[in-house]
C-alpha positions as CSV (number, residue, x, y, z in Angstrom):
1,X,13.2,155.6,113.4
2,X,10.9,158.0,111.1
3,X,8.6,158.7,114.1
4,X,11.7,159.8,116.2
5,X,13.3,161.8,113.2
6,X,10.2,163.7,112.8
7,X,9.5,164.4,117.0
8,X,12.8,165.6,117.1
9,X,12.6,167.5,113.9
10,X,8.8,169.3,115.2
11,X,10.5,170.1,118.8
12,X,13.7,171.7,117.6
13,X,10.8,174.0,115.1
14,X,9.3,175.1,118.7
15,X,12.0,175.8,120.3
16,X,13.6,177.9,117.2
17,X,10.3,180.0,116.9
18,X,9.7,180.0,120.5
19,X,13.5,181.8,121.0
20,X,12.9,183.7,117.9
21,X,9.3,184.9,119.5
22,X,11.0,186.2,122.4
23,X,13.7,188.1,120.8
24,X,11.1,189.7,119.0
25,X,9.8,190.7,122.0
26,X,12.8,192.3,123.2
27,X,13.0,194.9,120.6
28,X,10.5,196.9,121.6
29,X,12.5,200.3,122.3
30,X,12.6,201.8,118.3
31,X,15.7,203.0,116.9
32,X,16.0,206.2,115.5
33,X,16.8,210.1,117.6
34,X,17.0,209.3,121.5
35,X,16.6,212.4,122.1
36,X,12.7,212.8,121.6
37,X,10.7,209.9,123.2
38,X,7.1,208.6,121.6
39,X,5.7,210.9,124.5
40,X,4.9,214.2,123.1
41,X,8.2,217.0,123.8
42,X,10.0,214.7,126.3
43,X,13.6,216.0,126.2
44,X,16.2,213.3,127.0
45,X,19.9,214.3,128.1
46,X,18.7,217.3,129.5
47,X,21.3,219.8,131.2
48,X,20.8,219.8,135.0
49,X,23.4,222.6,135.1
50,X,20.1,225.1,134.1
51,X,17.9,223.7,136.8
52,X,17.8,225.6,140.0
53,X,18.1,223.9,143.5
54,X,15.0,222.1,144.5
55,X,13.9,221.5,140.6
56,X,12.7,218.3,139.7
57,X,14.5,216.2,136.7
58,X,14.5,212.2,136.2
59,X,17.1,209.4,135.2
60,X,17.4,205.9,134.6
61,X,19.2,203.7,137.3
62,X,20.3,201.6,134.6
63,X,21.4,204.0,132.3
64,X,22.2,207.3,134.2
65,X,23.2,209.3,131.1
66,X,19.3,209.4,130.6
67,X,18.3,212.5,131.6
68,X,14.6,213.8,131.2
69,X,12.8,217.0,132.1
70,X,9.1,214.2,132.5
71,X,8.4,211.4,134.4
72,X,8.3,208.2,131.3
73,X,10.7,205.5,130.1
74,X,14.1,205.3,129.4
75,X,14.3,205.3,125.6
76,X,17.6,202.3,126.3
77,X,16.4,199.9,128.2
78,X,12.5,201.0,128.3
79,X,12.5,200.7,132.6
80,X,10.5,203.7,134.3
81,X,12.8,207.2,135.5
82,X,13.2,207.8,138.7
83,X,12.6,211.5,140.0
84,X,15.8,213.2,141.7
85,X,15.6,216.5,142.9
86,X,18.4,218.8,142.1
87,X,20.2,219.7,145.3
């Protein structure tokens, strides 16, 4: 009985710190102004209305709000922009 108490007691510790491991993991974007990423001068929500045909901006496809005048990652969900050119 004290053998099982305990197995049960050390697998439910792994599986608590495993979960709690990965969650950790997951925060990886910081919080603080989206406007500026860790990347020096990357401007985020940027205002394609200034941008003449043929320029060059990029988004998220996850989160198309996220608007940047460099290639980098989304400051949301951390996934790569895609380049569109303004037509």
């Amino acid at each position: 009985m004290k053998k099982t108490a305990f197995l049960s007691l050390a697998i439910m510790s792994l599986l608590l710190s495993a979960c709690n491991s990965t969650m950790n993991n997951n925060n990886h974007i910081e919080s603080g102004d989206s406007t500026k990423s860790k990347v020096s001068s990357q401007v985020f929500n940027l205002d394609t209305t200034k941008l003449k045909s043929g320029d060059a901006f990029y988004q998220c496809e996850m989160n198309p709000e996220v608007l940047s005048d460099k290639p980098g990652s989304c400051p949301t969900c951390g996934m790569d922009l895609s380049e569109i050119k303004k037509k």
